[in-house]
C-alpha positions as a Markdown table, in Angstrom:
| # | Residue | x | y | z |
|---|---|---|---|---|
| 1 | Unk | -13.9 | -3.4 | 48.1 |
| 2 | Unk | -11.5 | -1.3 | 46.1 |
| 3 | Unk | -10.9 | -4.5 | 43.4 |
| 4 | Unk | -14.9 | -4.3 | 43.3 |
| 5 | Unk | -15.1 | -0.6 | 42.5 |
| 6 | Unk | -12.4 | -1.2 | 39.8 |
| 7 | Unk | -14.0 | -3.7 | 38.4 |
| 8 | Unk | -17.1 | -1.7 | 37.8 |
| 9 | Unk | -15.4 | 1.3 | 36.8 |
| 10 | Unk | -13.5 | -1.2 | 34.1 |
| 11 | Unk | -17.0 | -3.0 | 33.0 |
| 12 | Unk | -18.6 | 1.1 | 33.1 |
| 13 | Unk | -16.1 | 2.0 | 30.4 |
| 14 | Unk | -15.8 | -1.3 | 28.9 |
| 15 | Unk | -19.5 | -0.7 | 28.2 |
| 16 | Unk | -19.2 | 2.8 | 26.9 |
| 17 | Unk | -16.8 | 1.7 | 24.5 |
| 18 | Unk | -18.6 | -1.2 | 23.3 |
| 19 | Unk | -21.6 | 0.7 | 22.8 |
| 20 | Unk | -19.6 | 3.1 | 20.3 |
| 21 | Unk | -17.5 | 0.4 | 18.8 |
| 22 | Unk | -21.3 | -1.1 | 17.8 |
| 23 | Unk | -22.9 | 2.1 | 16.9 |
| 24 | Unk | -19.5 | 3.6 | 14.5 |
| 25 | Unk | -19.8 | 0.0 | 13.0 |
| 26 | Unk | -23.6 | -0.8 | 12.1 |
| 27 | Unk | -23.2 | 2.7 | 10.2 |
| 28 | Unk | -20.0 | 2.4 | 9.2 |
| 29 | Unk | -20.6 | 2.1 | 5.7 |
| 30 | Unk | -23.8 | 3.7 | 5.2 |
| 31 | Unk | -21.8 | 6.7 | 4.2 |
| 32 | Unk | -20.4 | 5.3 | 1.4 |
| 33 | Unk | -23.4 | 3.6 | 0.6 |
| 34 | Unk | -25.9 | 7.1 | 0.6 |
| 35 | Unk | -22.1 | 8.1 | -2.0 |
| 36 | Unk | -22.8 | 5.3 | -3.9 |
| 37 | Unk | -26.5 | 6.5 | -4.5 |
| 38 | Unk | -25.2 | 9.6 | -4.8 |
| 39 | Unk | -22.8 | 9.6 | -7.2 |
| 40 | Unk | -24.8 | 7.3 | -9.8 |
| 41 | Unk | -27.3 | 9.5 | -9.6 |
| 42 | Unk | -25.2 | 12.7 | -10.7 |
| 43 | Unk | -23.7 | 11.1 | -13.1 |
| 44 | Unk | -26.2 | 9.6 | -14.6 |
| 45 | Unk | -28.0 | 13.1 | -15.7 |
| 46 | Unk | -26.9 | 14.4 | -18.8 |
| 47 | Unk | -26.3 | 18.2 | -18.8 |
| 48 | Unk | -29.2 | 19.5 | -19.7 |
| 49 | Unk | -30.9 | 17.2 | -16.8 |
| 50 | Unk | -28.2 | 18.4 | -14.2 |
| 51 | Unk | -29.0 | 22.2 | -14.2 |
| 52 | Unk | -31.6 | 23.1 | -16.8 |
| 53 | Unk | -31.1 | 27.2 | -16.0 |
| 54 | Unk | -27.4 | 27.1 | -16.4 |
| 55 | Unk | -27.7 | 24.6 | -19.6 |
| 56 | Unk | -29.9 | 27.2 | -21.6 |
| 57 | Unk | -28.0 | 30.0 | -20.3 |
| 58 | Unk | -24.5 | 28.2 | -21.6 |
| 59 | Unk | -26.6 | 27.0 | -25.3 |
| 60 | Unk | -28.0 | 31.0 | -25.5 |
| 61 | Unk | -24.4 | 32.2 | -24.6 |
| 62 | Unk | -22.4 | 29.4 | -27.6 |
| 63 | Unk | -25.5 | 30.0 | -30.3 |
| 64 | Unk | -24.9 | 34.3 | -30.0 |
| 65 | Unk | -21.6 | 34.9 | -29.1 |
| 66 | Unk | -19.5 | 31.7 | -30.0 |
| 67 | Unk | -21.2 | 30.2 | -33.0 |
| 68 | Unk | -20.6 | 33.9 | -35.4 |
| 69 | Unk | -16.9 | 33.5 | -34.1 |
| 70 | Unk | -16.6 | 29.9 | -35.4 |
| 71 | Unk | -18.7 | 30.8 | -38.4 |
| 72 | Unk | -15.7 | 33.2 | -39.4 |
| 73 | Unk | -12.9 | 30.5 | -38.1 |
| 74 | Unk | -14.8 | 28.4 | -40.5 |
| 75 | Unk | -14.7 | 30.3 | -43.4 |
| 76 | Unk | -11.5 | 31.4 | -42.4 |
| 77 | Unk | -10.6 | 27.5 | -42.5 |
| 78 | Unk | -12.1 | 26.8 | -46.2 |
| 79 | Unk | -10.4 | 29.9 | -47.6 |
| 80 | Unk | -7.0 | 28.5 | -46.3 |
| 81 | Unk | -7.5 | 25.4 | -47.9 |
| 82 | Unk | -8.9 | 26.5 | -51.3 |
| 83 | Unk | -5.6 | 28.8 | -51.5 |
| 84 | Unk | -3.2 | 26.1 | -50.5 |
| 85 | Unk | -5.0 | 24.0 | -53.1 |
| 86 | Unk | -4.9 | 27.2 | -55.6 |
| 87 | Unk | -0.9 | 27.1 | -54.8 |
| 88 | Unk | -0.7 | 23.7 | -55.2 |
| 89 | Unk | -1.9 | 24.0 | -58.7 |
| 90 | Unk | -2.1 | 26.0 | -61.9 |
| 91 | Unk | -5.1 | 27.8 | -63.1 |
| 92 | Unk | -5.3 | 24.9 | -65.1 |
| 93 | Unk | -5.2 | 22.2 | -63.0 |
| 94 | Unk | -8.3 | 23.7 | -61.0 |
| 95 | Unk | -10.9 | 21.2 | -62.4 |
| 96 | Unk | -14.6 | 20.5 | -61.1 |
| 97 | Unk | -13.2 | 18.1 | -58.6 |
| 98 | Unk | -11.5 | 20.7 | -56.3 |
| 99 | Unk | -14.4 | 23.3 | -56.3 |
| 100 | Unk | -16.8 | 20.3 | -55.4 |
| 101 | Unk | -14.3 | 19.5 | -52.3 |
| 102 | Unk | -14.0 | 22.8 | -51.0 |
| 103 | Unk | -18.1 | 23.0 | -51.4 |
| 104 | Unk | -18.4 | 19.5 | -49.3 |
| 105 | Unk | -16.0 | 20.9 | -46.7 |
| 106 | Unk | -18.4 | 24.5 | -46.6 |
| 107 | Unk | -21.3 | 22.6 | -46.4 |
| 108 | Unk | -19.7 | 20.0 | -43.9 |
| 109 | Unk | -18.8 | 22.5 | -41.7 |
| 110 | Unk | -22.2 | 24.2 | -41.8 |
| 111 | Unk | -23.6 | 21.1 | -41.0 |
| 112 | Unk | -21.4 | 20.6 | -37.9 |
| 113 | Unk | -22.2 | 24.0 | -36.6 |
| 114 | Unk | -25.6 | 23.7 | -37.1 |
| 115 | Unk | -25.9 | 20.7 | -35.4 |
| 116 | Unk | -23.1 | 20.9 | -32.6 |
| 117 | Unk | -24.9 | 20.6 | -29.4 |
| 118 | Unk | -27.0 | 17.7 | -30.5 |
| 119 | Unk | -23.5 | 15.5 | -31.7 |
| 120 | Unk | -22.5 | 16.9 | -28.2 |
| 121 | Unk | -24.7 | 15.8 | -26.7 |
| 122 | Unk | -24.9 | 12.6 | -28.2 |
| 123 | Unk | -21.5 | 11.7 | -26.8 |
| 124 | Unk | -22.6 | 12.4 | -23.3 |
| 125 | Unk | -25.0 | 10.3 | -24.0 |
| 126 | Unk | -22.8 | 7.3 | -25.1 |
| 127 | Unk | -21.1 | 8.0 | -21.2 |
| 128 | Unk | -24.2 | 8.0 | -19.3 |
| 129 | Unk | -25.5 | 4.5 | -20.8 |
| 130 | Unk | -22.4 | 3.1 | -19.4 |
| 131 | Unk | -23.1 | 4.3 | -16.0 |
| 132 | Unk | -26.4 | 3.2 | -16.3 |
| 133 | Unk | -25.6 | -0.5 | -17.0 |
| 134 | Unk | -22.5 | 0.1 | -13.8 |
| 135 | Unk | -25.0 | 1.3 | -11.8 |
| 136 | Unk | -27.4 | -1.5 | -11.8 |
| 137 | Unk | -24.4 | -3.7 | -11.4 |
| 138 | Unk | -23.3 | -1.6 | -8.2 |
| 139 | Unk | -26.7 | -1.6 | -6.5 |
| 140 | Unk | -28.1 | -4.3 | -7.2 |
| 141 | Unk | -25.9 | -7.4 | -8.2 |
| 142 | Unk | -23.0 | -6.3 | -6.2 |
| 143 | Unk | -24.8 | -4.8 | -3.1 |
| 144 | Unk | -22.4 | -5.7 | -0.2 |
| 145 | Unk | -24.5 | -3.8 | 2.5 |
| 146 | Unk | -26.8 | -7.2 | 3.2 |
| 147 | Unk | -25.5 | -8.2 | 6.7 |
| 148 | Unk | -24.4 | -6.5 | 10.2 |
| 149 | Unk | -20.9 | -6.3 | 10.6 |
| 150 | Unk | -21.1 | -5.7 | 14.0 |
| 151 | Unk | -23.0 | -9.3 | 14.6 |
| 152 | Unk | -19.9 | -10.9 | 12.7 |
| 153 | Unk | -17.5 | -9.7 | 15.3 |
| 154 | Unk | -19.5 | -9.5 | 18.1 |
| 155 | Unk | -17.7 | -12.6 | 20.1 |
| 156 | Unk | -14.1 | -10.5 | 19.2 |
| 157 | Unk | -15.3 | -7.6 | 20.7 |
| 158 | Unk | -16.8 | -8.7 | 23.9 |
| 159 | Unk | -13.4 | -10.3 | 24.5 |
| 160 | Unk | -11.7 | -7.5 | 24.1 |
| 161 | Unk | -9.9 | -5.4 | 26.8 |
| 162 | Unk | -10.2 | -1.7 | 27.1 |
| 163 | Unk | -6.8 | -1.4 | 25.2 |
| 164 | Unk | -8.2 | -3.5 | 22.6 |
| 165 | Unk | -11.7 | -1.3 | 22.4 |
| 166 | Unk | -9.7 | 1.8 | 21.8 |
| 167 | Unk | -7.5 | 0.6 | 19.0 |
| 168 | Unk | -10.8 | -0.6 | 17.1 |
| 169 | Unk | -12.7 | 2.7 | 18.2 |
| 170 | Unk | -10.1 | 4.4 | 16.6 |
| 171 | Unk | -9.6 | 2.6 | 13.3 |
| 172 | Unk | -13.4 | 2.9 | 13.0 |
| 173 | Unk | -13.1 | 6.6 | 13.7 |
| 174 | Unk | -10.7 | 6.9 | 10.8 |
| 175 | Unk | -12.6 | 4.9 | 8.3 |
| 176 | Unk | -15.6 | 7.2 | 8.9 |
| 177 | Unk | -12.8 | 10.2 | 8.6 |
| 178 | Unk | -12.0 | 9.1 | 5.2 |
| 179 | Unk | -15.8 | 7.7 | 4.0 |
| 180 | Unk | -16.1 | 12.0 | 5.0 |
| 181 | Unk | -13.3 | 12.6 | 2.5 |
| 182 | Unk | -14.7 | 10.2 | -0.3 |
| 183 | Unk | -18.0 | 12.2 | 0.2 |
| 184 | Unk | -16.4 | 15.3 | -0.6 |
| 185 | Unk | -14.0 | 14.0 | -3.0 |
| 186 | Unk | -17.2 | 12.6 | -5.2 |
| 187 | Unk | -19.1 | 16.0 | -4.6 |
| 188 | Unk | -15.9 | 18.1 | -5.9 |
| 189 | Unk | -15.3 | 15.9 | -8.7 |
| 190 | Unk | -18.9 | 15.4 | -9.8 |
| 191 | Unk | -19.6 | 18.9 | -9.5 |
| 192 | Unk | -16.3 | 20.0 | -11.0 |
| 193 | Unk | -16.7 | 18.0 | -14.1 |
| 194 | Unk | -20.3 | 19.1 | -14.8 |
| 195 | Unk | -18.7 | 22.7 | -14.9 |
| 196 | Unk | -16.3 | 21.7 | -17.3 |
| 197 | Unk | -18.8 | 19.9 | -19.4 |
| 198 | Unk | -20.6 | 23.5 | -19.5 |
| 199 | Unk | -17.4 | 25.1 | -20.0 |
| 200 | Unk | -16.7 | 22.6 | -23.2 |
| 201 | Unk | -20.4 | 22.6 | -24.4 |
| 202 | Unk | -20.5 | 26.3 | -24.5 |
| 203 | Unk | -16.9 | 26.6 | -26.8 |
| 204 | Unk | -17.8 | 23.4 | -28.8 |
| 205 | Unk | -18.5 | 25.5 | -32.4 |
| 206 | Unk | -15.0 | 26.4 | -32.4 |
| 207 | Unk | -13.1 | 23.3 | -32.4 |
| 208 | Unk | -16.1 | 21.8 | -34.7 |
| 209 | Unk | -15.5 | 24.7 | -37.0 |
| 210 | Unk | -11.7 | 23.2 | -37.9 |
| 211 | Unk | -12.9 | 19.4 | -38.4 |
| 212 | Unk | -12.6 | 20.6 | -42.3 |
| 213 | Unk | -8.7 | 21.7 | -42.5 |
| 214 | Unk | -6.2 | 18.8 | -42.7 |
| 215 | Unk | -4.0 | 21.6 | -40.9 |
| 216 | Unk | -6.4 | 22.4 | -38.0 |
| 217 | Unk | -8.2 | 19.5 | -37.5 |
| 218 | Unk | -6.5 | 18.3 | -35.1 |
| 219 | Unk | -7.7 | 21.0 | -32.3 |
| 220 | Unk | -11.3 | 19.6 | -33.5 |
| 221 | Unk | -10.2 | 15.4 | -33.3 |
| 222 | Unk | -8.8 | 16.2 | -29.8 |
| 223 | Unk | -11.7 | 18.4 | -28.6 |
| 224 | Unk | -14.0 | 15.2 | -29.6 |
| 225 | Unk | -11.5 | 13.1 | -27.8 |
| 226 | Unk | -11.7 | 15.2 | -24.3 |
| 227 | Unk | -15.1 | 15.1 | -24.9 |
| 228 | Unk | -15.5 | 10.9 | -24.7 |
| 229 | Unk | -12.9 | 11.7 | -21.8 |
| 230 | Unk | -15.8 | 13.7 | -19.7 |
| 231 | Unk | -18.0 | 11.9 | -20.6 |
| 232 | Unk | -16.8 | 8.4 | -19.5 |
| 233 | Unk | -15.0 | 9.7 | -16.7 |
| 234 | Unk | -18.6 | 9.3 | -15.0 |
| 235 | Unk | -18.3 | 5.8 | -15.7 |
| 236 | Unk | -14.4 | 5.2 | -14.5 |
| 237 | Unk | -15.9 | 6.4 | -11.3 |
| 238 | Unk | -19.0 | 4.4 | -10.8 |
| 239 | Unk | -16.7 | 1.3 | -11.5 |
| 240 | Unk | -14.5 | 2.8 | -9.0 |
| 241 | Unk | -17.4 | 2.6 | -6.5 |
| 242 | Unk | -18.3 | -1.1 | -7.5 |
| 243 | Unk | -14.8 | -1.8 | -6.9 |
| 244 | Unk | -14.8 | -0.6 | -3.5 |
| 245 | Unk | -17.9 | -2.3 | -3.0 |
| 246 | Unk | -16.3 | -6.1 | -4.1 |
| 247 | Unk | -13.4 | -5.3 | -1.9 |
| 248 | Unk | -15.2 | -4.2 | 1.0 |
| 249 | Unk | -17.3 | -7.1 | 0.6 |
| 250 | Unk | -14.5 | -9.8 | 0.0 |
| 251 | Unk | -12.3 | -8.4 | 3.4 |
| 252 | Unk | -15.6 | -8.7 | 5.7 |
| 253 | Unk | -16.5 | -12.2 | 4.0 |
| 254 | Unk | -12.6 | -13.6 | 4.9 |
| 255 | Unk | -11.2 | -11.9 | 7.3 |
| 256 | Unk | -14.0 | -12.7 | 10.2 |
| 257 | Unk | -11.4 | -13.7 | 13.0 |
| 258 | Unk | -9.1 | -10.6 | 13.4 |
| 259 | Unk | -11.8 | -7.6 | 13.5 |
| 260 | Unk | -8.3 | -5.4 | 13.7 |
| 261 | Unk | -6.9 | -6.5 | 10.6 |
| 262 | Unk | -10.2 | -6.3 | 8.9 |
| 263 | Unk | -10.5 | -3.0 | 9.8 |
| 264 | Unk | -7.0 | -1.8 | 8.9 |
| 265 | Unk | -7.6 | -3.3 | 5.2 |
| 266 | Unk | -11.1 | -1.3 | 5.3 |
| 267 | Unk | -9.2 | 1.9 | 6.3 |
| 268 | Unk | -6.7 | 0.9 | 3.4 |
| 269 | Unk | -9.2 | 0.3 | 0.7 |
| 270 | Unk | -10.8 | 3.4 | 1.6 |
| 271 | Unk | -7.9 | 6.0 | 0.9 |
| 272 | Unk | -7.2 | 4.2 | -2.0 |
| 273 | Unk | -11.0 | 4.8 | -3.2 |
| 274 | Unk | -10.3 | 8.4 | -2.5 |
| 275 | Unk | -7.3 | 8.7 | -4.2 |
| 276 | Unk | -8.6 | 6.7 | -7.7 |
| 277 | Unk | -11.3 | 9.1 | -7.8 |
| 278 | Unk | -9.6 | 12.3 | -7.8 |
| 279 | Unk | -7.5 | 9.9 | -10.9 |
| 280 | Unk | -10.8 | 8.9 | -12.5 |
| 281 | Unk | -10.3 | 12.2 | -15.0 |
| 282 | Unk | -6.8 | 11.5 | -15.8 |
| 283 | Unk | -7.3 | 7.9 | -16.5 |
| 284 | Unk | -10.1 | 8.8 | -19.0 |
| 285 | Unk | -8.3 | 11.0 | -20.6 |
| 286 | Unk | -5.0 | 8.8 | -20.7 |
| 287 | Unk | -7.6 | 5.8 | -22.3 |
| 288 | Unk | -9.0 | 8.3 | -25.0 |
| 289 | Unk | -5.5 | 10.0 | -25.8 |
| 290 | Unk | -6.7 | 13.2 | -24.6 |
| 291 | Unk | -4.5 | 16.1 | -24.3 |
């Protein structure tokens, strides 16, 4: 009698746990999935698109208070140059050819000023046709949420004991823990970057304003190269996600008899997702030479 009411106790609990062990895993990627959709769509709006408010406020703030400061950098810029040049010759010397250069670099630098939001822009543009093309890779060629995981293992897990239930309940437990992280991980970094694209949208005359001194160009080439670093950074991350995706994909496909070891290699490939994407703006900027 006692055996009998242990038995039932033991198939009670067995039951629980099986019911949670199937629940935690027919949702257990859906997280990272509603991330995926997530995350390409963020970063696949351009500034303006992201927050229209704060992307007029930051173009009214650059065209009144930073554009007269790199009007005077920039004529501060051409002056330097037409003295070095002055120093660098007689009186003589200064033909035609000189005063033409210096009038090119004015006019350049006008240009560049005038027109700083739209080259800008342009180069955000460049970033978010990449993610575009990732992102129709990511959800729709390389989909990998097209079967139930919990039918693949569903023989494993009836046979397990109630030792075996509450190792797998709680690998599944921390695979969910750390698709939580990845969720905030993307929404800090997404967000974060956003802000620094305002932050370098809004200061962009400046840097342009030095493209014309052999001297000072260099803040200006290295602005333009943090720039292509922001603005592919979006894409380092979608291909992050694909990544994930193929891996997740390729451990389920091969590693049907040992639901354990599949889910240790999930848990695994999971931290490592969250770590690459806190990377994702490093990497860009290590691939453009950033500083």
């Amino acid at each position: 009698m006692v055996d009998k009411v242990m038995d039932n106790i033991t198939d009670w609990i067995l039951g629980l746990f099986r019911d949670a062990i199937k629940s935690l895993l027919e949702s257990m990627f859906s997280i990272m999935d509603n991330v995926t959709f997530y995350a390409s769509e963020e970063l696949g709006k351009s500034p303006e698109l992201w927050n229209k408010g704060i992307y007029a406020l930051i173009r009214e703030i650059s065209i009144q208070a930073i554009v007269p400061i790199a009007a005077i950098i920039l004529t501060i810029v051409v002056c330097h140059d037409f003295i070095s040049q002055f120093m660098d010759k007689s009186i003589r010397d200064m033909d035609l050819e000189v005063v033409a250069k210096m009038v090119f670099k004015l006019c350049l630098g006008i240009f560049l000023l005038n027109n700083v939001f739209d080259i800008t822009m342009g180069i955000f543009a460049m970033g978010q046709k990449a993610v575009e093309i990732t992102e129709y890779v990511i959800l729709g060629e390389a989909s990998w949420m097209n079967f139930d995981i919990y039918s693949v293992f569903e023989d494993q897990i009836n046979d397990l004991s109630v030792g075996g239930m509450l190792v797998v309940l709680a690998e599944v437990l921390i695979i969910e823990i750390i698709s939580l992280v990845s969720v905030i991980a993307v929404i800090v970094v997404t967000t974060s970057r956003m802000i620094e694209i305002y932050i370098y949208c809004s200061i962009s005359p400046i840097p342009f304003a030095t493209f014309t001194n052999k001297e000072w160009g260099n803040v200006g080439q290295n602005f333009i190269k943090n720039l292509f670093a922001l603005a592919f950074q979006a894409f380092a991350m979608m291909l992050c996600l694909g990544i994930y995706n193929g891996l997740i994909n390729n451990v389920i496909v091969s590693n049907t008899e040992s639901l354990q070891w599949t889910l240790a290699l999930c848990a695994g490939i999971s931290v490592v997702l969250v770590y690459i994407l806190w990377k994702c703006g490093s990497i860009s900027k290590s691939i453009f030479n950033a500083i």
